[in-house]
C-alpha positions as CSV (number, residue, x, y, z in Angstrom):
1,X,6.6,-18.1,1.1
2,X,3.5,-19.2,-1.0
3,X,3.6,-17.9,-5.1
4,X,0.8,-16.1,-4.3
5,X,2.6,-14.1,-0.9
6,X,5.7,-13.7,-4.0
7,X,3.6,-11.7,-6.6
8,X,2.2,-9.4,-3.9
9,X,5.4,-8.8,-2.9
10,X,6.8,-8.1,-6.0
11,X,4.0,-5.9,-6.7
12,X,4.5,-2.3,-6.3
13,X,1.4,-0.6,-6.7
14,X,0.3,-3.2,-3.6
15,X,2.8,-2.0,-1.6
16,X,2.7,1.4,-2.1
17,X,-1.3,1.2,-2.0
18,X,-1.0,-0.6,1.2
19,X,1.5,2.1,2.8
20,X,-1.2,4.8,1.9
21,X,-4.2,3.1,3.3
22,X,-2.6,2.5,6.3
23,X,-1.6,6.0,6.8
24,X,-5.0,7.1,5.6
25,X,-6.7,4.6,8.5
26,X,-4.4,6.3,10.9
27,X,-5.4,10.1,9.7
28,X,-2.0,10.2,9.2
29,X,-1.8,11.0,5.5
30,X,-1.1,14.8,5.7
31,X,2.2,14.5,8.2
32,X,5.4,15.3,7.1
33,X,6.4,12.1,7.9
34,X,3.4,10.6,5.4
35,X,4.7,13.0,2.9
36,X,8.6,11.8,3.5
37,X,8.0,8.3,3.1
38,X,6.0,7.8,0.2
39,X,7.1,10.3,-1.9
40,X,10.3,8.4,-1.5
41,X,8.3,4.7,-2.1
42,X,6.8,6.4,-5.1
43,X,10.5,6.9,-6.2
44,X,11.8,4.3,-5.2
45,X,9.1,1.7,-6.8
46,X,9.0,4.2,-9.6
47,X,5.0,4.1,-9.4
48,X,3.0,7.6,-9.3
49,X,0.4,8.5,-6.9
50,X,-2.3,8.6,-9.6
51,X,-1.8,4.8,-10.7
52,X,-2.0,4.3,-6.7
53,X,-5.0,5.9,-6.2
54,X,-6.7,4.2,-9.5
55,X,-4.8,0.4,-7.3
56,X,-7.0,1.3,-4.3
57,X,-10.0,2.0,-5.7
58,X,-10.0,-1.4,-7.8
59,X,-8.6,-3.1,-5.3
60,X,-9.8,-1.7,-1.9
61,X,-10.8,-4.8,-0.2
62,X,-7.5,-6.4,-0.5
63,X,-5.6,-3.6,0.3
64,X,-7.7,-2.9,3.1
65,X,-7.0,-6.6,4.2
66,X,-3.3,-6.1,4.4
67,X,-3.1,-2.5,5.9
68,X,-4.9,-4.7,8.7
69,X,-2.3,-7.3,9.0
70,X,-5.2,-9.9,7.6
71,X,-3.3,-11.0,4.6
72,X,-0.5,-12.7,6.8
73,X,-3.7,-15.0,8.6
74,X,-4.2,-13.0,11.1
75,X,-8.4,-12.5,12.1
């Protein structure tokens, strides 16, 4: 795994941001099972939705790129 594969990983406002977009892309954000799992990331990551929200919209591109599976090289 590359350093820069590491950070992201250890990153939880990427992870969490990513989770949402990908819902979001899906129009899937207002499902129980939406609700379920990220509350319980939020928790978990102990990161709140407001500091996600402000992650995605400074970082939209490269959140976007993941929630599309183009981080891991894929095209």
């Amino acid at each position: 795994m590359t350093e820069i594969e590491q950070k992201k990983k250890r990153d939880p406002l990427f992870a969490a941001a990513v989770l949402k977009l990908s819902f979001r892309l899906a129009n899937n954000e207002q499902t129980p099972a939406f609700k379920f799992v990220y509350e319980g990331v939020l928790r978990d990551l102990k990161v709140e939705d407001q500091a996600v929200e402000q992650y995605l919209a400074d970082n939209y591109e490269k959140v976007l790129k993941a929630a599309r599976g183009k981080e891991r090289g894929e095209e």
